[in-house]
C-alpha positions as CSV (number, residue, x, y, z in Angstrom):
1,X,0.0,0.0,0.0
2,X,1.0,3.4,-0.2
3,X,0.5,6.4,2.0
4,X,0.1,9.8,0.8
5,X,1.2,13.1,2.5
6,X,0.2,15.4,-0.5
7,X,0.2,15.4,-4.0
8,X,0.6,19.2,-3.5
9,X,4.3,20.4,-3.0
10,X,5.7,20.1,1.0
11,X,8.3,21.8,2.5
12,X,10.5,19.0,3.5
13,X,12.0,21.2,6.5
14,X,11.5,19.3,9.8
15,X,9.5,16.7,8.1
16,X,10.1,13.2,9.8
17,X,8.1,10.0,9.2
18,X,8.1,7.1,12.1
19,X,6.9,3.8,11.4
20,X,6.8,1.2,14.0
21,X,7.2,-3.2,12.5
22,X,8.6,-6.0,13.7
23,X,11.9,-7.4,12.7
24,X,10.3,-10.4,10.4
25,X,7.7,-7.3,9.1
26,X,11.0,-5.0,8.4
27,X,13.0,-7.9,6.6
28,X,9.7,-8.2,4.0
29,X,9.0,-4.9,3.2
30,X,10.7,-1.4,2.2
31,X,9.7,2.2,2.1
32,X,10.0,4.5,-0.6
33,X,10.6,8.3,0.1
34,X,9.1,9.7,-3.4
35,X,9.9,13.2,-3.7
36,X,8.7,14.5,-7.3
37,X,6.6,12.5,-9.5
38,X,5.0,13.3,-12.7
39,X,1.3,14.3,-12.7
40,X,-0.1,12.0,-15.4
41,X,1.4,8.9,-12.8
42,X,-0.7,10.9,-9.9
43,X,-3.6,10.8,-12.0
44,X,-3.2,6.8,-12.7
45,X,-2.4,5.9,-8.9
46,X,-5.5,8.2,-8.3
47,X,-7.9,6.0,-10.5
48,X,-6.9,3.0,-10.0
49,X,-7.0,3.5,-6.0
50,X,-10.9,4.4,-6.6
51,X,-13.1,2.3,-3.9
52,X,-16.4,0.6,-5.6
53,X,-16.8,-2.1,-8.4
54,X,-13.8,-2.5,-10.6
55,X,-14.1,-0.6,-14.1
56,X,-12.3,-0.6,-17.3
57,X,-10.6,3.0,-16.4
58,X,-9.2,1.3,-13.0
59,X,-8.1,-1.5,-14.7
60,X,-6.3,-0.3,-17.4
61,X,-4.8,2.6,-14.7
62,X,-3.6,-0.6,-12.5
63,X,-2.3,-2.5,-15.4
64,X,0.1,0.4,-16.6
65,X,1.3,0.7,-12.8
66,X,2.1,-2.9,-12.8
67,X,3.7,-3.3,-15.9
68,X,5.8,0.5,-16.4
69,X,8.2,2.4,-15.0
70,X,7.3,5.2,-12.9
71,X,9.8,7.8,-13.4
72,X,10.1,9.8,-9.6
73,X,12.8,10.8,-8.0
74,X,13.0,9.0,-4.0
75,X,14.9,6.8,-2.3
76,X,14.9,3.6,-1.2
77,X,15.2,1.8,2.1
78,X,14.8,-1.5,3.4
79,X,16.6,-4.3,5.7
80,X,18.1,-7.2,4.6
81,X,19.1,-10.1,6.8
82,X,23.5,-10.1,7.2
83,X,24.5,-13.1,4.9
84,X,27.6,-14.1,7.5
């Protein structure tokens, strides 16, 4: 899933984002800090996250999110078990 703070710009001044898993939770997942991202993706993510019966529009909008790229520019982080 994904979590929004704004599709609107933020001042990313003092902005801070705790989240709270277990250690086998943490080793499964990853979060993704996206900064900028272009407006047509916005629009995509926006219709296929539409609650009710599924429709054409929302499936073709998830089918493009599944299968492209989304160009943003984020970063990564996640935790990976030490291999030793």
């Amino acid at each position: 899933g994904e979590f929004w703070l704004s599709k609107e710009p933020v001042d990313q001044k003092n902005l801070y984002l705790n989240c709270s898993s277990t250690v086998a939770q943490a080793l499964t997942m990853c979060i993704v800090f996206r900064f900028s991202c272009p407006q047509d993706y916005l629009q995509l993510i926006g219709q296929a996250a539409t609650e009710g019966s599924p429709s054409n529009e929302k499936r073709e909008a998830a089918a493009v999110l599944r299968e492209w790229h989304i160009p943003a520019n984020g970063v990564v982080m996640g935790i990976e078990p030490d291999p030793r």
